[in-house]
C-alpha positions in Angstrom: 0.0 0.0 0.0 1.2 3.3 -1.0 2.2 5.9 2.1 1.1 8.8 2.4 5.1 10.1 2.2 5.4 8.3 -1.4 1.7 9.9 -2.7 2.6 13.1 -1.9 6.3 12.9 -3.3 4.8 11.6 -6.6 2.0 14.1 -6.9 4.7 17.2 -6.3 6.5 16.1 -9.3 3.7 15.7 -11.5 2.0 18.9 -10.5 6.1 20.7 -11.3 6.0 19.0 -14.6 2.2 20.2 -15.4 3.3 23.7 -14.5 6.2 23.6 -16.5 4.1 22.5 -19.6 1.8 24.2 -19.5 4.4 27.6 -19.4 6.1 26.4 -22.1 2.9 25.6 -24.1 3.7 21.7 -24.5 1.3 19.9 -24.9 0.2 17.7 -22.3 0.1 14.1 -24.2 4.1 14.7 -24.7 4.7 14.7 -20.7 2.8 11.5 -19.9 6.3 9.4 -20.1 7.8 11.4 -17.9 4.8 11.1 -15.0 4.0 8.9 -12.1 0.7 6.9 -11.8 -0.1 4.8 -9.2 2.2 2.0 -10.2 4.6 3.2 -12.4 7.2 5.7 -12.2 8.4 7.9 -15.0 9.5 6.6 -18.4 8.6 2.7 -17.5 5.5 2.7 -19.5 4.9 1.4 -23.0 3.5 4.0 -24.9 0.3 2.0 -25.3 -0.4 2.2 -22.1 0.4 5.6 -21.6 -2.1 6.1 -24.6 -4.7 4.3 -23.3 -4.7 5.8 -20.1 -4.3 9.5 -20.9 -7.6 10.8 -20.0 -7.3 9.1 -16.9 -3.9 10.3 -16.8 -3.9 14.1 -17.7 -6.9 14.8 -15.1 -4.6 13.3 -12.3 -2.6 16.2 -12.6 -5.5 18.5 -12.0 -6.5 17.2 -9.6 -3.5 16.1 -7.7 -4.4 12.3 -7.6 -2.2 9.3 -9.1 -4.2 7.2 -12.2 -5.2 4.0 -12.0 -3.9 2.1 -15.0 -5.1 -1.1 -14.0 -8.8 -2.4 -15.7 -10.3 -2.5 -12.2 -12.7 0.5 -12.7 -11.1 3.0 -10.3 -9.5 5.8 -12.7 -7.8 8.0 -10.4 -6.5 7.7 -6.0 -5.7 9.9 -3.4 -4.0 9.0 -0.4 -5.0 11.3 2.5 -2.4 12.1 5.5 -4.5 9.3 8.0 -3.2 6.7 5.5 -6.8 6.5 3.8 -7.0 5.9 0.4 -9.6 7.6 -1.7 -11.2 6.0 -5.3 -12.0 9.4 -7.8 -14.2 8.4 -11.0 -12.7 11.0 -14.2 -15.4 12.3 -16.2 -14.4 14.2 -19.5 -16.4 16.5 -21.5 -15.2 18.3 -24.3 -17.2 21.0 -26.6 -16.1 23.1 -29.7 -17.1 27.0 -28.7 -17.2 28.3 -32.1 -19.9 25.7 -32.7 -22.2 27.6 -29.8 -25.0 29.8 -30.5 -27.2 32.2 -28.5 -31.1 31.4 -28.4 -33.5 34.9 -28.8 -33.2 35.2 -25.0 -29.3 34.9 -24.5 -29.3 31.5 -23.3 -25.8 29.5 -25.0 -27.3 25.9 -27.4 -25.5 24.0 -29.5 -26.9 22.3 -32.3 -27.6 18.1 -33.0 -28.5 18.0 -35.9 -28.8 19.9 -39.3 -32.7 21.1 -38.4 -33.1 24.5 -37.7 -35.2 23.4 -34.4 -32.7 21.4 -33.1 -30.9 22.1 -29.9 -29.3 21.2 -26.8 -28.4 23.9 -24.1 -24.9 24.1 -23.2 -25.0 23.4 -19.5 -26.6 20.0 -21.0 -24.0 18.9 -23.7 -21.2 19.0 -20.7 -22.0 16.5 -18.9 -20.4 12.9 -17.4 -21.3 10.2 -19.7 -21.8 6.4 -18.3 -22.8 2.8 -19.8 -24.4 0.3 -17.3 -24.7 -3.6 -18.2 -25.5 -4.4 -14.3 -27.0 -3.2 -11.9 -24.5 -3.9 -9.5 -21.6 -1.9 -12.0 -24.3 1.0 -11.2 -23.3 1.0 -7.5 -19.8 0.5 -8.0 -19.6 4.5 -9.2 -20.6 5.5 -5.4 -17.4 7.7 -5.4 -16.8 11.2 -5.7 -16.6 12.2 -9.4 -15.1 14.8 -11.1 -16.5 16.4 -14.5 -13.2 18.2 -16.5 -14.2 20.7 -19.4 -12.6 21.5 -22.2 -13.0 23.8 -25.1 -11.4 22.1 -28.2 -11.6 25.6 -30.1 -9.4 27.5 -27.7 -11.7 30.5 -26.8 -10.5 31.3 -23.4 -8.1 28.7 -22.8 -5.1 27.1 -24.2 -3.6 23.3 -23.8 -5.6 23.3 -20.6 -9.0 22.8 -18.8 -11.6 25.2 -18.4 -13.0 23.7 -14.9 -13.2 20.8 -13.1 -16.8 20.3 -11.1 -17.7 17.1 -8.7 -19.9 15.4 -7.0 -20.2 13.1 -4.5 -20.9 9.6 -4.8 -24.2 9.2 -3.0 -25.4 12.1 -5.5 -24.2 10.5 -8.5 -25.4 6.7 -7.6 -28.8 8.9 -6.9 -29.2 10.5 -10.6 -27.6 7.8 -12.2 -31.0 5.4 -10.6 -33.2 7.9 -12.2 -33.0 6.5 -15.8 -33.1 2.8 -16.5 -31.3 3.3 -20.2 -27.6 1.4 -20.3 -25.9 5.0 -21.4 -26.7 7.8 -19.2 -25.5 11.1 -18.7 -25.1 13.1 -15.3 -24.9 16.9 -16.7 -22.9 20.2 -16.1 -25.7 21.6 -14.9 -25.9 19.0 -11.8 -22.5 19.7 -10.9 -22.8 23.1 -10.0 -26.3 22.9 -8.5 -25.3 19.7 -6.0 -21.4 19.6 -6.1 -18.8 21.6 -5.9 -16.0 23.3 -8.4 -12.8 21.2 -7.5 -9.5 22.6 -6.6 -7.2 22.2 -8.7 -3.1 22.1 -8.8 -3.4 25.1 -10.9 -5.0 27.9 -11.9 -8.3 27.6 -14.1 -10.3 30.2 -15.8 -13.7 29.2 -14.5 -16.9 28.0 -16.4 -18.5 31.5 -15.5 -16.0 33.3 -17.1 -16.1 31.0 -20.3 -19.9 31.8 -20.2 -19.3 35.0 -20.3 -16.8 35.6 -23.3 -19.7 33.1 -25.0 -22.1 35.8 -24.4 -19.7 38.2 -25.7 -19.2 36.6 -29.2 -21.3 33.6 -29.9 -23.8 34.4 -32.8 -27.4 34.2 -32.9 -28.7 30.6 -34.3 -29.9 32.7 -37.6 -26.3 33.4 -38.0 -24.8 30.8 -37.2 -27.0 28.5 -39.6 -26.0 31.2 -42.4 -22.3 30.9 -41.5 -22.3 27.4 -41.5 -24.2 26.4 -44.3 -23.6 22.9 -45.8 -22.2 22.2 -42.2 -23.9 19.3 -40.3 -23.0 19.6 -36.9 -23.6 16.9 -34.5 -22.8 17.5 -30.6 -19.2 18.7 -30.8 -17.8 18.0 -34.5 -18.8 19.4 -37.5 -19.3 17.6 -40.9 -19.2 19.1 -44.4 -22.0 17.4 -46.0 -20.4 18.8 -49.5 -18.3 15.9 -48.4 -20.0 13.0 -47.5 -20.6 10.6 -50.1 
């Protein structure tokens, strides 16, 4: 079992190699060799592994955590001064802004389809996304979870995260109950009314500030339709239906 000693030494050095890229403006998937996780220590992985592992991986840093990068379900562990170790479920939830849109009374949507009366608000499209084949993998997620965002497009941010929002587990086993579909989703919107934002290692700009430059420039739908014409655009990815065959 890991000591508290050992956690803490390996979680410094990640956290000094996460500043230092994100200073230099490297990008993230180039430091993962050079990282500790909760069984390996830097440069011993294959780089399929590494791969494989990175969105477990590249939150840990965030969050101050080492990632799991065994198949046993637990992505990411703290170890807390008492000697307790602590299981964190990684959410990640991505979104393109130039592909958001303001509705007639301000409010941010995205678009899912190519119909003019489609739409899904933005607090919505970030969310935590599961799939459940037993009931009893349901309960296994009773753990506190933590939703990162990310802006693809770069509005606001660059080569990091915009926030990082969790819950706890008796919350998300809650929600998750509500639906009896095998893919659910646990949304932004959740997070910030029954969690908590999550400190991080470093600095982040916020959701409300990236709300707020959306407001700022984001286009009417109207516009946005005329901008993007022969576009498709389906969650967060656009197709050019000039194209597709």
């Amino acid at each position: 079992m890991m000591t508290f000693k050992e956690f803490k030494k390996r979680v410094k050095h990640n956290t000094k190699i996460l500043k230092s890229a994100l200073k230099n403006d490297v990008c993230l998937t180039s430091i993962a060799r050079d990282l500790y996780t909760w069984t390996s220590k830097p440069g011993e992985l294959h780089f399929c592994v590494l791969g494989r592992n990175l969105t477990d991986i590249i939150p840990s840093l965030y969050i101050g955590s080492l990632a799991n990068i065994s198949t046993n379900g637990v992505d990411n562990y703290i170890v807390h001064p008492d000697g307790i170790v602590e299981n964190i479920e990684v959410k990640q939830s991505e979104i393109a802004s130039t592909t958001v849109w303001q509705g007639p009374q301000g409010g941010l949507a995205m678009s899912i389809t190519a119909h003019k009366t489609s739409r899904i608000n933005l607090k919505s499209r970030i969310a935590g996304s599961y799939t459940f084949r037993t009931p009893e993998n349901l309960l296994s997620k009773n753990m506190r979870t933590i939703l990162c965002i990310a802006d693809t497009d770069n509005l606001i941010t660059k080569n990091t995260y915009v926030d990082l929002w969790e819950l706890n587990g008796n919350i998300v086993v809650e929600y998750l109950q509500r639906s009896k579909n095998q893919k659910r989703d646990i949304k932004l919107s959740t997070f910030i009314k029954h969690g908590s934002q999550t400190k991080t290692t470093v600095p982040l700009v916020g959701f409300e500030k990236f709300e707020e430059k959306l407001q700022e420039v984001a286009p009417s739908k109207q516009q946005w339709l005329k901008d993007n014409k022969g576009i498709k655009y389906q969650a967060n990815r656009t197709i050019d239906l000039h194209k597709v065959k």
